[in-house]
C-alpha positions as CSV (number, residue, x, y, z in Angstrom):
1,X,108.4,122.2,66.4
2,X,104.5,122.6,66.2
3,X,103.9,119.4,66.5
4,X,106.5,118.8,69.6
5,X,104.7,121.9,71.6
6,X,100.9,120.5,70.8
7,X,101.8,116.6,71.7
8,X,103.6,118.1,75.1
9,X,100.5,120.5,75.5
10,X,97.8,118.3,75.2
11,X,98.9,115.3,76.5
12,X,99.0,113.6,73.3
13,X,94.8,112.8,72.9
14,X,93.5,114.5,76.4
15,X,93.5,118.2,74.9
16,X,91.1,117.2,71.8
17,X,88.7,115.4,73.5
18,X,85.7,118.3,73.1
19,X,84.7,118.7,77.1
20,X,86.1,117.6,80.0
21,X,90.2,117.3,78.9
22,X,90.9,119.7,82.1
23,X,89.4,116.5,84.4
24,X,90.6,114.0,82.0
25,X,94.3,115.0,82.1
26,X,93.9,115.1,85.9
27,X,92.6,111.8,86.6
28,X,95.6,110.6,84.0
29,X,98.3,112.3,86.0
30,X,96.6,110.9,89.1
31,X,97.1,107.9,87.7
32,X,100.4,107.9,86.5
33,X,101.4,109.9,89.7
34,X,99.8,106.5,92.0
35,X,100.9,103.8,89.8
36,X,104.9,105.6,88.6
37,X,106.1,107.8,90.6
38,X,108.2,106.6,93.8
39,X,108.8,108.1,97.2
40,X,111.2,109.8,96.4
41,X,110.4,113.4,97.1
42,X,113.4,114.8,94.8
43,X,112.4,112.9,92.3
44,X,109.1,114.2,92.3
45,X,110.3,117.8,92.4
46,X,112.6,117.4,90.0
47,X,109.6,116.2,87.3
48,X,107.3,118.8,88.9
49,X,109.6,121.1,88.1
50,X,110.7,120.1,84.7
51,X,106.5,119.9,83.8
52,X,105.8,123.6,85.2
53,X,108.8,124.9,82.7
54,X,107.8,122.6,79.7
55,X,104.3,123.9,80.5
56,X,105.1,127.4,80.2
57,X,107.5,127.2,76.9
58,X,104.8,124.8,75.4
59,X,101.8,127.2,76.2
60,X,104.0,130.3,74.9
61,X,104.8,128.9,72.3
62,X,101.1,127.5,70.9
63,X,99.4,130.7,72.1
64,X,100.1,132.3,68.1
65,X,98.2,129.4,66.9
66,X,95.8,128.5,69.3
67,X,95.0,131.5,71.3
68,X,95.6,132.5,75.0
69,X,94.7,129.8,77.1
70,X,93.3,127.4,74.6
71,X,91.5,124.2,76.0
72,X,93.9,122.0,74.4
73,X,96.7,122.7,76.8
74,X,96.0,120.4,79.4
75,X,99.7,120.1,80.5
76,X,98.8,122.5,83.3
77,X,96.2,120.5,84.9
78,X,98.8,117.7,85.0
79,X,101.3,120.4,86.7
80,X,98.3,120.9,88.9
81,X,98.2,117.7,90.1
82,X,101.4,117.1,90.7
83,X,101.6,120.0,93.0
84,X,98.6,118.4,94.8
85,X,100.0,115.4,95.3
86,X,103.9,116.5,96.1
87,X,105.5,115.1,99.5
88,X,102.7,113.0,100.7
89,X,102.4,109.5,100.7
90,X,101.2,107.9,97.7
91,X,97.7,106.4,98.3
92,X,94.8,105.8,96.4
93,X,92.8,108.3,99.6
94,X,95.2,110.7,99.0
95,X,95.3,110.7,95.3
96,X,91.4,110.7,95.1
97,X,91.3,113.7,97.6
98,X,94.1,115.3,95.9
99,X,92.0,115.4,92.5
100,X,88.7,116.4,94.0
101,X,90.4,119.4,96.2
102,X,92.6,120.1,92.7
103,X,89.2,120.3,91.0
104,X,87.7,122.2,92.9
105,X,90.5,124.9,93.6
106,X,91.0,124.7,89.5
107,X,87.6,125.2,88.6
108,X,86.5,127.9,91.1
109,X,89.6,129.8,90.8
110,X,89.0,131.2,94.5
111,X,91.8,133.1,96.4
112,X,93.2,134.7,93.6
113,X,94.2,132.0,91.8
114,X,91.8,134.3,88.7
115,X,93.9,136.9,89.0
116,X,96.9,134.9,88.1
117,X,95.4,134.1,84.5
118,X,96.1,137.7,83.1
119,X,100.1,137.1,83.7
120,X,101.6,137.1,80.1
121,X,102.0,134.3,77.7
122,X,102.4,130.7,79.2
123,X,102.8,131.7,83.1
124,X,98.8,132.8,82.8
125,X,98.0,129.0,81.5
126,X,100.2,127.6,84.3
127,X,100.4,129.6,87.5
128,X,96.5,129.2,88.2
129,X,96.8,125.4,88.1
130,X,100.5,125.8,90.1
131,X,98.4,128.1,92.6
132,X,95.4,125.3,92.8
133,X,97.9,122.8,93.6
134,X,99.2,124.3,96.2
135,X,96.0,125.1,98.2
136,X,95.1,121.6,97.3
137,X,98.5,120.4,98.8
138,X,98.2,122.6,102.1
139,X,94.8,120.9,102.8
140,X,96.3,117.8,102.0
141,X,98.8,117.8,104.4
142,X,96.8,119.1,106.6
143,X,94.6,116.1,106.7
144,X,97.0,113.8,106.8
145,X,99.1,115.0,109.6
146,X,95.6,115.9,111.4
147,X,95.2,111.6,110.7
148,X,92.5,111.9,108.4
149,X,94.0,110.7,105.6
């Protein structure tokens, strides 16, 4: 099952690569959320959904071997960008925002979104990212409804 938890974690390659995986796994669910996923707005909960809970068994489980938060488990900075991206249109503006503003929030951990990293176990490794993508989403929507997107 090790092997099944660190393929799901790090995105198969992504979560080796030695700096930058957190970006790198973002720009490829960016990627795969602009050129994939369809309007559907159930559809995209559904697999936003089934990522967040995948993320947190993975990260639970791989936390004996790799430590607490290890920077191999990427899966939550693809949960993160789903999150962004989640009932808007899909665009390449919006997507590109989506990452910076996902970035941003992800990197900087403002508004709490720190905080949420001492939770236990895998909800730690994916409620900050879940947390970034939602501020990310709320400006989002923001700017497009306000036409700016």
């Amino acid at each position: 099952m090790y092997r099944i938890y660190s393929l799901l974690a790090t995105i198969g390659p992504i979560g080796h690569v030695p700096k930058g995986g957190g970006s790198i796994a973002a720009v490829f669910a960016s990627l795969c959320w602009y050129f994939f996923m369809n309007d559907d707005f159930i559809v995209q909960t559904c697999a936003t959904i089934i990522v967040f809970f995948v993320g947190v068994w993975v990260s639970n489980n791989l936390e004996k071997h790799w430590g607490k938060d290890s920077n191999k488990i990427v899966i939550d900075e693809v949960l993160g960008m789903m999150v962004s991206l989640l009932f808007l249109p899909i665009s390449v503006e919006v997507v590109v925002v989506g990452f910076i503003l996902f970035r941003f929030f992800d990197i900087t951990k403002v508004l709490g979104i720190r905080k949420t990293e001492a939770l236990s176990k895998g909800w730690g490794v994916m409620v900050d990212d879940l947390l970034a993508g939602i501020f990310s989403n709320v400006i989002l929507q923001a700017l497009f409804y306000l036409d700016f997107l």
